[in-house]
C-alpha atoms as an extended CHARMM CRD file, in Angstrom:
* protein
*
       116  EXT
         1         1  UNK       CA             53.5250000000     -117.2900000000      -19.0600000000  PROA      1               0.0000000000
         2         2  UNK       CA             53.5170000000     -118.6640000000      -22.3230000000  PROA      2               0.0000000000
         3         3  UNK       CA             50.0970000000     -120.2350000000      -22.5080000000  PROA      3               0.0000000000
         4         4  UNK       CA             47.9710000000     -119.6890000000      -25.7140000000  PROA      4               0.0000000000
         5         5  UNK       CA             44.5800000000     -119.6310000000      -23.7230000000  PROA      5               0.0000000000
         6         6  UNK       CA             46.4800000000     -116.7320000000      -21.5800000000  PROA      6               0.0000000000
         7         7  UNK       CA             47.0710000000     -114.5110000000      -24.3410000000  PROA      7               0.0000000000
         8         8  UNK       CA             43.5680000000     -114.9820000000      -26.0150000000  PROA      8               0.0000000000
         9         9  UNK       CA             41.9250000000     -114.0320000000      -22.6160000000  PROA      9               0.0000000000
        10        10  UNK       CA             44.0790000000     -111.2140000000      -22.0930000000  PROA      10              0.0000000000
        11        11  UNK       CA             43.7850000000     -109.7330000000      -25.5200000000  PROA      11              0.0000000000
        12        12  UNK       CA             47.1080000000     -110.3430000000      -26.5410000000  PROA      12              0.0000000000
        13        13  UNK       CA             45.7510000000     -112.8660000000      -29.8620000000  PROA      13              0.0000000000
        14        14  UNK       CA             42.1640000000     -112.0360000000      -31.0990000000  PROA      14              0.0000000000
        15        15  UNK       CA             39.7200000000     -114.5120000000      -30.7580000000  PROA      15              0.0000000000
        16        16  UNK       CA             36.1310000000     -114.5120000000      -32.3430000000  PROA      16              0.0000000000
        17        17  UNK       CA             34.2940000000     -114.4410000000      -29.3200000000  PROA      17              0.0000000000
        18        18  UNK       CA             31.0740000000     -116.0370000000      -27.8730000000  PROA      18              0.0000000000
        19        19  UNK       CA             30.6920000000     -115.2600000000      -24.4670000000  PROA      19              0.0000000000
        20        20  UNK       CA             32.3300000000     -113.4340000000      -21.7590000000  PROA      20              0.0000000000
        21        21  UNK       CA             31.9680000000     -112.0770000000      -17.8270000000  PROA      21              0.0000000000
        22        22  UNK       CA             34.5750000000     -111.7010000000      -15.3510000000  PROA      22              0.0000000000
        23        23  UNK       CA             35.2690000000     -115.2830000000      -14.9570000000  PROA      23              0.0000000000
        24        24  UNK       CA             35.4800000000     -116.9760000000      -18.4370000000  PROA      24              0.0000000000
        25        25  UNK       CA             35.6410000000     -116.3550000000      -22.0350000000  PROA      25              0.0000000000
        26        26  UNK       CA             34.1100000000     -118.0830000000      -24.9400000000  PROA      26              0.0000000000
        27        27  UNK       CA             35.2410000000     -118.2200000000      -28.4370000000  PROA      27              0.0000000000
        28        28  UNK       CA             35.2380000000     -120.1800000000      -31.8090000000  PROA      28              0.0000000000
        29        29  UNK       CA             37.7600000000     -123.1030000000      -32.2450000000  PROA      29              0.0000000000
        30        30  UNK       CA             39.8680000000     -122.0280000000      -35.0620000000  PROA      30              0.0000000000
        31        31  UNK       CA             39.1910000000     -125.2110000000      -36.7610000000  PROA      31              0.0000000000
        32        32  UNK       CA             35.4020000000     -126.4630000000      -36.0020000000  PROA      32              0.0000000000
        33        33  UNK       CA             34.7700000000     -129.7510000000      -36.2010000000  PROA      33              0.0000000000
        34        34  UNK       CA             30.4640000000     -128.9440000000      -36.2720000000  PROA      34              0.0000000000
        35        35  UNK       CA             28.7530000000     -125.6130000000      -36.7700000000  PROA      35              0.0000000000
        36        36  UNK       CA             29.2600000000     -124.8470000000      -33.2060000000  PROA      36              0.0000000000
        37        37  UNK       CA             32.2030000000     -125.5440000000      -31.6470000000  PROA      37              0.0000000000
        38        38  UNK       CA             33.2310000000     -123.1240000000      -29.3670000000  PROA      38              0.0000000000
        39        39  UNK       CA             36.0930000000     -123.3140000000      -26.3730000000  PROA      39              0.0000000000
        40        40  UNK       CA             34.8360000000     -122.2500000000      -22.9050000000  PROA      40              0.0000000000
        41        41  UNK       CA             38.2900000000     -120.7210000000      -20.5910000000  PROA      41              0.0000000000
        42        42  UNK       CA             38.5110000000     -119.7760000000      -17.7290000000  PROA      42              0.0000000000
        43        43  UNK       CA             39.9490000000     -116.6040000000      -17.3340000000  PROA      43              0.0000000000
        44        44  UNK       CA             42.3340000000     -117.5960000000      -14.1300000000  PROA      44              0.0000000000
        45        45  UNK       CA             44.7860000000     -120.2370000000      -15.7990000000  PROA      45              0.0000000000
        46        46  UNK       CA             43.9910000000     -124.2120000000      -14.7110000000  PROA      46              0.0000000000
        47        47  UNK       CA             46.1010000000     -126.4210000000      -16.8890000000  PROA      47              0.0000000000
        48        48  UNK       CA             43.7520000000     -129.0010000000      -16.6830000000  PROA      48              0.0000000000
        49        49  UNK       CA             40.9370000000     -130.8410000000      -14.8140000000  PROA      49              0.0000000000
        50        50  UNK       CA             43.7320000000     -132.6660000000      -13.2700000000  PROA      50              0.0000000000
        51        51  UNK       CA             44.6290000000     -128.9340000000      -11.2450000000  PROA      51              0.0000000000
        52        52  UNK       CA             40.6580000000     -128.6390000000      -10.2290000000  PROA      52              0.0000000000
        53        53  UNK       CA             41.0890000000     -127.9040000000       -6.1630000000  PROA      53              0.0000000000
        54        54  UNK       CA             38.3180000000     -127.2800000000       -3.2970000000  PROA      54              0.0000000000
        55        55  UNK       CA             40.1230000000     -123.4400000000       -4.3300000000  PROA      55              0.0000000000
        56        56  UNK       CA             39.2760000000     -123.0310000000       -8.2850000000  PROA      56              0.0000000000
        57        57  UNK       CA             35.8580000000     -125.3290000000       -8.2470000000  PROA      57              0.0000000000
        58        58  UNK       CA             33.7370000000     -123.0050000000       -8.4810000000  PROA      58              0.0000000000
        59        59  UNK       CA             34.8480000000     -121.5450000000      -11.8860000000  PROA      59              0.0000000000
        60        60  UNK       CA             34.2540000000     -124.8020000000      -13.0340000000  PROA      60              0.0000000000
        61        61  UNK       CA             30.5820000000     -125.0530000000      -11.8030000000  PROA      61              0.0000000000
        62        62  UNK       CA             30.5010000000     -121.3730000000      -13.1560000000  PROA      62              0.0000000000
        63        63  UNK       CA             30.8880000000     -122.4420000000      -16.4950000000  PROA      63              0.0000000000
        64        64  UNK       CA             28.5640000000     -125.6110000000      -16.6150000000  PROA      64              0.0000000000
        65        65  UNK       CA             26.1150000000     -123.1800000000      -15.2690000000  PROA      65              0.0000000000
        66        66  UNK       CA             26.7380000000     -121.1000000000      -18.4330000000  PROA      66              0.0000000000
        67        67  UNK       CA             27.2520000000     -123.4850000000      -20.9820000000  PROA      67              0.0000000000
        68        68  UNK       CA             23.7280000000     -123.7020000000      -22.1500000000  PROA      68              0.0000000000
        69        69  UNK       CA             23.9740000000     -119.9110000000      -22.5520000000  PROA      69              0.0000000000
        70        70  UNK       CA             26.9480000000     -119.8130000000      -24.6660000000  PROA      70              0.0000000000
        71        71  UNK       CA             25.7570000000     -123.3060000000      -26.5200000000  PROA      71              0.0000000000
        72        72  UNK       CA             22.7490000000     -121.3260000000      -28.1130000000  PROA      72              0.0000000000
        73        73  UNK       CA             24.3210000000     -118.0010000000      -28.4320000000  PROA      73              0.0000000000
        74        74  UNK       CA             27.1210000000     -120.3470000000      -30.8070000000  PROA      74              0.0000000000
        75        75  UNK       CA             24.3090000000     -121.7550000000      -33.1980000000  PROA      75              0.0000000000
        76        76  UNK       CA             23.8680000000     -125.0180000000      -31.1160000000  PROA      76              0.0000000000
        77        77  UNK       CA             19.5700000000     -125.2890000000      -30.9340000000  PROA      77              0.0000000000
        78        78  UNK       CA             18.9090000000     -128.5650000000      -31.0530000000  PROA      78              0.0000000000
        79        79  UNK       CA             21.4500000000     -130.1340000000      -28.2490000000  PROA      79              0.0000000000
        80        80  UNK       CA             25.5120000000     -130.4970000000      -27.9550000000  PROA      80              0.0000000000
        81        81  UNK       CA             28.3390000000     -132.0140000000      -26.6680000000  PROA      81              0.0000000000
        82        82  UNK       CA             30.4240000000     -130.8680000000      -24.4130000000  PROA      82              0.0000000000
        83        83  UNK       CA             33.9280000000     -132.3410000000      -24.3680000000  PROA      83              0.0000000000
        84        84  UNK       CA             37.4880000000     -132.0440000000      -21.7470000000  PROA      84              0.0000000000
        85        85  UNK       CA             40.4610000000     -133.2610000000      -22.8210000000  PROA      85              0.0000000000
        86        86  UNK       CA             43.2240000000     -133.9570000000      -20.0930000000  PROA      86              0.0000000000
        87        87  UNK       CA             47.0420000000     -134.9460000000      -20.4680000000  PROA      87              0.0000000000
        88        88  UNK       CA             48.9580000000     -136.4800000000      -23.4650000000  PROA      88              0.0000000000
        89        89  UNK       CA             46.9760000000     -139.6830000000      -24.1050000000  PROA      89              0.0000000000
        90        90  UNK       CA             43.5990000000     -137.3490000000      -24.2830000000  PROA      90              0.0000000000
        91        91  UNK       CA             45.5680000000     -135.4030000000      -26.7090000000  PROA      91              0.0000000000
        92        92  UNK       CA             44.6200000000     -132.2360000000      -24.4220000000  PROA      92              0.0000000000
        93        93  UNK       CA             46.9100000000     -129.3650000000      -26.8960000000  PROA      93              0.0000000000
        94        94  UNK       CA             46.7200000000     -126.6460000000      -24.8570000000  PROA      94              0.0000000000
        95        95  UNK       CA             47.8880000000     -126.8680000000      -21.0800000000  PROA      95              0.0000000000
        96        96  UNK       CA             44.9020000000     -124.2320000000      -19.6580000000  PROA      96              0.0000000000
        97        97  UNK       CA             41.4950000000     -126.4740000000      -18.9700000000  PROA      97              0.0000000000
        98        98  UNK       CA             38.9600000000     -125.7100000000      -21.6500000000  PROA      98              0.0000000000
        99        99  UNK       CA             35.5930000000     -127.5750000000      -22.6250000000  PROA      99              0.0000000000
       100       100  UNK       CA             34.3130000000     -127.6220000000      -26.1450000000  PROA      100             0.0000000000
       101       101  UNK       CA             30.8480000000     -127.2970000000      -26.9070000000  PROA      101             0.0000000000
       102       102  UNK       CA             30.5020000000     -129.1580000000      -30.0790000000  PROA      102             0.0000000000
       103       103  UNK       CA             26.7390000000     -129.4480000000      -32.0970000000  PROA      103             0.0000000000
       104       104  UNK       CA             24.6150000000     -127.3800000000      -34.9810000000  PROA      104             0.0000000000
       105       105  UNK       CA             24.1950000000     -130.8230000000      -36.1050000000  PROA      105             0.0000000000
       106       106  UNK       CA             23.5660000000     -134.0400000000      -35.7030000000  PROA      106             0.0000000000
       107       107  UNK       CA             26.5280000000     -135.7810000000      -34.3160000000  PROA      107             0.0000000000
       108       108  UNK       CA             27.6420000000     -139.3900000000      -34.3340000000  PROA      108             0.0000000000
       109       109  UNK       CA             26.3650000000     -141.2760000000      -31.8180000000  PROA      109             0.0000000000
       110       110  UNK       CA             29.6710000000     -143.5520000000      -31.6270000000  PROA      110             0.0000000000
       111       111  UNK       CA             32.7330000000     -140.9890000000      -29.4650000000  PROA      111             0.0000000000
       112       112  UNK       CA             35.2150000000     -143.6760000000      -28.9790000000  PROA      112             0.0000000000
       113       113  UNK       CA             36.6700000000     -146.0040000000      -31.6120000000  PROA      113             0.0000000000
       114       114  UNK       CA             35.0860000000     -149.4410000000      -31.7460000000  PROA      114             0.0000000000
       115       115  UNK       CA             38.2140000000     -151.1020000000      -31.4770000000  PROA      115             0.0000000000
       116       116  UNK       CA             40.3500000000     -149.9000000000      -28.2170000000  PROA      116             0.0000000000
């Protein structure tokens, strides 16, 4: 499999990790958009929320269920965002589901351009 997200989890490309347990891995985006802004994977490859099933949910629910963990252990105190991209017109760039926990700082209130 050719998947970037693989290859971090297994070790193949470093990663500066966050967090990790048997069913994810967290690590720093490689080009942060806030203080914190770290990718949450899981470890079993789901190209994206489109290919959550009844079989694969719970990872998901793992990870919300860990994500204020991994949001203070990546410098996020004082609240975050947590973000999904899915298919082309999301601009989701990697084909394995990941969230982004975005925050260290006050972040703009506005998401979505005024204009669409």
């Amino acid at each position: 499999m050719d998947c970037l997200f693989c290859k971090i989890v297994n070790g193949d490309i470093p990663s500066n990790k966050v967090y990790e347990d048997d069913k994810i891995l967290a690590f720093r985006d490689i080009a942060p958009e806030a203080p914190c802004h770290v990718l949450v994977v899981p470890k079993t490859h789901i190209s994206s929320t489109d290919e959550v099933t009844a079989e694969n949910s719970a990872v998901v629910a793992h990870i919300f269920e860990c994500i204020p963990k991994i949001a203070k252990l990546g410098g996020a105190d004082n609240g975050y965002r947590v973000v999904t991209n899915c298919g082309p017109d999301a601009c989701q760039s990697v084909q394995h589901m990941h969230f982004h926990i975005i925050g260290g700082k006050q972040l703009p209130a506005h998401v979505f351009p005024e204009n669409d």
